[in-house]
N, C-alpha and C positions, 0 to 999 in steps of 0.2 A: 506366453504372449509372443506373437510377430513381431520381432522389435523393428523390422522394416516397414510394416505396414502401419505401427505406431508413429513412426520418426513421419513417415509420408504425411498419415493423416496431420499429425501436429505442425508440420511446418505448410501444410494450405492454410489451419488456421493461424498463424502465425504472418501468415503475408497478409492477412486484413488487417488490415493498421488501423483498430477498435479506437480509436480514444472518443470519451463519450463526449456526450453535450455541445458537439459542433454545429449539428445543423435536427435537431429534435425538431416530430412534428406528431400529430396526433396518430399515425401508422408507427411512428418507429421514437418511442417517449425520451428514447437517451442518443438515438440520433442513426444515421445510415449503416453508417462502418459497425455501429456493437450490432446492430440489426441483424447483418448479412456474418455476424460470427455467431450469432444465436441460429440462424436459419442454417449455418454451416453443421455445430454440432446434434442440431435437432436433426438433419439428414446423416449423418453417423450414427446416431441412436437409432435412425429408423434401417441403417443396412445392419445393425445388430441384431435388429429386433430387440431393442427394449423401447417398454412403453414410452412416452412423451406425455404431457402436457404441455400448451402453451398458451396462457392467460393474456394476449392481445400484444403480444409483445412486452406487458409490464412483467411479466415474468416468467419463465419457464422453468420444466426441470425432467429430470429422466428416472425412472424408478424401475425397479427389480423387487421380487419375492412377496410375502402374503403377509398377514397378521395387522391389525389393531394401531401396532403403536409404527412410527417411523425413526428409525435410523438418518439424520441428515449429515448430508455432505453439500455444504455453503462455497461455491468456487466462483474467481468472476472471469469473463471475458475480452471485461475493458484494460485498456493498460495508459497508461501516460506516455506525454510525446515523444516519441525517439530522440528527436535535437539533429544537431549536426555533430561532425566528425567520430562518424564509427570506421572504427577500420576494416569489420563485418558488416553480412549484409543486415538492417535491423527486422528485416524479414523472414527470417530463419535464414541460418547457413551452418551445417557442420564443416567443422574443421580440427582434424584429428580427433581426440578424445573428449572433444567439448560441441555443444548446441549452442549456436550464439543467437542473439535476437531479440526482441522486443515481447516480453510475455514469455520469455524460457521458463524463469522461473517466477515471473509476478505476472498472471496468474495461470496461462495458458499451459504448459509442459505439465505444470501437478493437478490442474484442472482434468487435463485427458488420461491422467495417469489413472485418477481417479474411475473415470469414464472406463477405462479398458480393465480392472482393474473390477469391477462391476460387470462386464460381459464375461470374462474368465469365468466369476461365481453362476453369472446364468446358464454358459454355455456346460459348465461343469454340475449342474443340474445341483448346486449345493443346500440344501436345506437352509433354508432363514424363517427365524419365527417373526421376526418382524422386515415389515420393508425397509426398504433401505431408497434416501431420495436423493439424489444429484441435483442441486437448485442451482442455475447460471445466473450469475449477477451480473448486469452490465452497465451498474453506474458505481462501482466500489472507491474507485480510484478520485471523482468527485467527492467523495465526504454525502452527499446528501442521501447515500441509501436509499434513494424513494423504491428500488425494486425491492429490498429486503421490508419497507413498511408495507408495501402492499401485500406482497405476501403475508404477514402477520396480521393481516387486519382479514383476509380472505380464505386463506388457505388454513390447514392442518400444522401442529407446530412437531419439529421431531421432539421424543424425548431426551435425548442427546445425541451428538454427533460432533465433526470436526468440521473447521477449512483445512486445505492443503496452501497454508498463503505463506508460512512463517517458518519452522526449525522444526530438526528434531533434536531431542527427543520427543516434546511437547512441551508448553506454553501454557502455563499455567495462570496468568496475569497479563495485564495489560496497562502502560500507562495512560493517564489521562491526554486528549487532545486538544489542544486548544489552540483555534487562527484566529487571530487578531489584526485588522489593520489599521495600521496609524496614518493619521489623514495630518496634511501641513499645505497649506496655503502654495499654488506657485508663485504670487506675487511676493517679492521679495527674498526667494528661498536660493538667490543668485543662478539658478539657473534658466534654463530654459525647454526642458524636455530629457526626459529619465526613462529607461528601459533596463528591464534585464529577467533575467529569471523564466523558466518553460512551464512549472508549478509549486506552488507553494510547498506541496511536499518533498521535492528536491531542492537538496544542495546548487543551485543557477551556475551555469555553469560558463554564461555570460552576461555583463552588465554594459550598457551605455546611458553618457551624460551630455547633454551641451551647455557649457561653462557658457556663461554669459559675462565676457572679458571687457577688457576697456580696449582693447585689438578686434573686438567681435566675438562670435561666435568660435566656441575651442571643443573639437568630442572629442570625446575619451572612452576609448572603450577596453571591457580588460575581457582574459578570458583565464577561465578557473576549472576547476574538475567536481561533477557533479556527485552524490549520493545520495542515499535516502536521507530525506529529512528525520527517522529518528537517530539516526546515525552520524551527524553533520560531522564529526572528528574526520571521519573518512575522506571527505571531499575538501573542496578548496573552494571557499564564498565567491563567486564572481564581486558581489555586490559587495563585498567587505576590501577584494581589491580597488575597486572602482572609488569607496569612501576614502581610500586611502591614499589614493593617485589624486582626489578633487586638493584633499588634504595638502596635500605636498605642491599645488600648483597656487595655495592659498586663497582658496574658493571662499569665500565670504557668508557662507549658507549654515543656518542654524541645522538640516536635515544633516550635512559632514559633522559637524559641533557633536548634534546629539549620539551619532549612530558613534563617532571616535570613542564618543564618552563612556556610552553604554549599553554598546555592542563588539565594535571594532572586529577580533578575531574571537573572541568569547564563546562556546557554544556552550556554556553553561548554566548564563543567565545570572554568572555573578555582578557581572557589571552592573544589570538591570538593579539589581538587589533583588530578585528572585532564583539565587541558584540553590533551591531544596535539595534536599535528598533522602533518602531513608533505606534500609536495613534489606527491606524486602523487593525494590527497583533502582535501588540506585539515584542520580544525579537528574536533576531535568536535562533538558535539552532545548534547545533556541535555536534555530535557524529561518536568516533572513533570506524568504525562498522567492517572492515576488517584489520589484522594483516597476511603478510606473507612471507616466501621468495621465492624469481622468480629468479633462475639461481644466478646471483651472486649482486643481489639485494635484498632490505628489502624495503618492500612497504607497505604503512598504508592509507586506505581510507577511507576518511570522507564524512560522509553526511551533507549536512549543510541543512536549511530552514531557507531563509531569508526575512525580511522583504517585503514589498509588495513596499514599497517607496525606497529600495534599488538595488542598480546596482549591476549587478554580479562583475563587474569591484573591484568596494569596495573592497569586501570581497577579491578576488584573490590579488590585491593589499598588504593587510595586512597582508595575510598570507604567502606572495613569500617573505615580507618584515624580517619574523619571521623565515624563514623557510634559508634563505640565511647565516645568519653565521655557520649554521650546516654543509652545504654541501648538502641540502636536494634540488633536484627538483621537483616543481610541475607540475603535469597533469592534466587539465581539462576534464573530462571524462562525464560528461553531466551538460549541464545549463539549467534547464524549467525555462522560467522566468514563474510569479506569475502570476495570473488570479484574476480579482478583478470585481465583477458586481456589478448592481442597485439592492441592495434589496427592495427596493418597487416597483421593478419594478411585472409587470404583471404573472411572472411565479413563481418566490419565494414567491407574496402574494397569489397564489393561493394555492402553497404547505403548504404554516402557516396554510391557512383557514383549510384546510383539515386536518393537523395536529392537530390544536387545536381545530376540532371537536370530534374530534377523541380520544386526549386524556384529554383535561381542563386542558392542561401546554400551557400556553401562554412567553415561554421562547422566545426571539429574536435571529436570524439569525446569525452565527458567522462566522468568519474567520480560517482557521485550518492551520497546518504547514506540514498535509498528503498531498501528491499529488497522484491526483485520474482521471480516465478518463473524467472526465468536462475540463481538459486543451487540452483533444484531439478534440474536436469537437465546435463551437461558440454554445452559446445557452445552453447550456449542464452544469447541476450546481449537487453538489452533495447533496443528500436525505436522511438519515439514513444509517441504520437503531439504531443506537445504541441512547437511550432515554438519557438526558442530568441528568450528574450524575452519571453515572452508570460505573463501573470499563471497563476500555479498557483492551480489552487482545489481539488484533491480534498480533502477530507477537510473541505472549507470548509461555511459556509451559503453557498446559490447558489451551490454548482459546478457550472462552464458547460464550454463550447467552441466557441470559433468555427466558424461553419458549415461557412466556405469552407477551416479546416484540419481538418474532420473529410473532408471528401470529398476534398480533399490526401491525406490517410490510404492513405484504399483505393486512389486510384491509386499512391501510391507504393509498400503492401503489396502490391499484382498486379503490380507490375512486378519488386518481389522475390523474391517469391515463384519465379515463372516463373524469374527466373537463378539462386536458390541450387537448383530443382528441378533444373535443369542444367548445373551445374558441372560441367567434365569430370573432374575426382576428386576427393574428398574429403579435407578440409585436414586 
């Protein structure tokens, strides 16, 4: 591989600041900016020469080699907000031995790794028994997958394949997702107008309030360190400071009352009386990722990630149970239940094999609390890219990736690639 002519291509796309669902219209379904990153890698595929499709903008994808059954490779293009204060540019910027940016590594860097990574095997005239298909997603970061259902509702499905969105070694499991928003009255709630948060699925990395005082009007505003929302340990709640600071200025609002009660710094959901856990994923997880107000409502959304052995049922339970003396109503606003596979089975030992050729880490297969495109499709598990150990930054300011495990990547996506195209049956 060019690693020059890779870094190039990846950081043009990298300065389209994709975030979906801004401005959709019937030419472009997830909105301008994913549009003109799909029109971007579709013209990279075509200076490759590999083929394309592209079904109206609801979905595209890139394929390589012959045969019956397909190979898929699930990548997206969209990425969530930058925010403020990076100290790089969120557009692509190398700096010494790291790629900083917005889609380094969620999803754009292991997306194109993929992508070149698939031209090696074409240009190196490799033999595959089955095709092999690069599908670009550009509403992943939404939750609402509508490009992954159309495609299943239209297209051909692979018989197994990966995303490149998650870890290696590989991802075996997945916990369940679940956003919820809780709705509370403003009349009464002693304030006067609430913000914070960039999406639900980050750690908000800023919150404001206007206290509604007997001096007037009082904002408060806090600021905090973001992470993924399945990760919330890592970051720092804006919104949990802000509950905190109303707290201590003795704000009069049952919205402070409740979140002190049964949220505060918690990210486990013990407070709630929802903190599961189990053997095979570990601990949920809570994080309150949106703060706002809507007409004459105060709404707070959570993302939860729950165990693999637990009902969505549970969790709603305990929190309707928590959230009912307040006055607060809950909204179910999406449930993916969990996804849980055979890691020894035939596809995940073939990604280890290749993995730990690759790099002499013989780390074993985990469980994660991201939800990634493997729940969109059967057979579909997730791949990398990020090497175990190594600082997560998606959803961060300044999310990077190491140089030398992005190019790691691609050699280890083409070596995969090439043996799940040639599996002698199908698992």
């Amino acid at each position: 591989m060019d690693r020059e002519e890779f870094l190039r291509d990846l950081r043009g796309l990298m300065a389209i600041e994709s975030v979906a669902m801004l401005d959709p219209d019937e030419a472009h379904p997830y909105g301008s900016a994913p549009a003109a990153a799909l029109d971007y890698v579709l013209a990279l595929c075509e200076r490759f020469g590999i083929r394309t499709e592209n079904r109206g903008g609801k979905v595209a994808w890139a394929e390589i080699g012959q045969g019956e059954e397909i190979v898929g490779i699930l990548g997206h293009l969209d990425v969530v907000p930058a925010g403020d204060g990076w100290q790089h540019d969120p557009r692509g910027e190398i700096c010494g031995d790291r790629l900083y940016g917005r889609g380094a590594v969620d999803d754009k860097g292991p997306t194109l790794a993929a992508l070149y990574a698939m031209k090696e095997l074409q240009d190196a005239g490799a033999p595959l028994k089955r095709r092999v298909r690069l599908v670009f997603g550009q509403s992943e970061e939404t939750g609402g997958w509508d490009d992954m259902e159309y495609y299943k509702s239209h297209e051909q499905l692979p018989v197994f394949g990966f995303t490149p969105d998650a870890d290696f070694p590989a991802i075996y499991g997945e916990k369940g997702i679940l956003n919820y928003e809780l709705r509370l009255p403003l009349a009464g709630s002693g304030l006067l107008q609430v913000s914070g948060g960039d999406a639900s699925n980050m750690v908000p990395s800023w919150a404001e309030a206007v206290l509604d005082s007997a001096e007037g009007p009082v904002t408060l505003h806090t600021e905090g360190r973001s992470a993924h929302a399945s990760t919330p340990e890592k970051g720092l709640n804006a919104i949990s400071l802000l509950m905190e600071r109303l707290a201590d200025e003795g704000a009069d609002s049952p919205l402070v009352r409740f979140y002190q009660e049964h949220i505060g710094f918690d990210s486990t959901g013990g407070k709630m009386g929802c903190g599961f856990a189990d053997a095979q994923s570990g601990p949920l997880t809570l994080n309150a990722g949106l703060l706002r107000t809507e007409g004459d409502q105060i709404v707070l959304t959570l993302d939860i990630r729950s165990p693999v052995t637990t009902a969505e049922a549970q969790v709603r339970a305990a929190i309707e149970a928590a959230c009912a003396p307040y006055g607060m109503e809950l909204q179910c606003r999406e449930a993916m239940e969990p996804i849980y596979m055979d890691k020894d089975g035939q596809v995940i030992q073939t990604m280890l094999e290749v993995y730990r050729q690759v790099t002499g880490d013989h780390s074993e297969p985990t469980v994660i609390g991201g939800g990634t495109y493997a729940r969109a499709m059967p057979g579909i598990v997730a791949f990398g890219p990020m090497q175990p150990g190594r600082e997560c930054t998606e959803h961060q300011k300044d999310e990077y990736i190491l140089l030398e495990d992005l190019f790691q990547a691609e050699e280890i996506y083409r070596m995969t690639i090439e043996k799940l195209a040639n599996l002698e049956a199908t698992p």
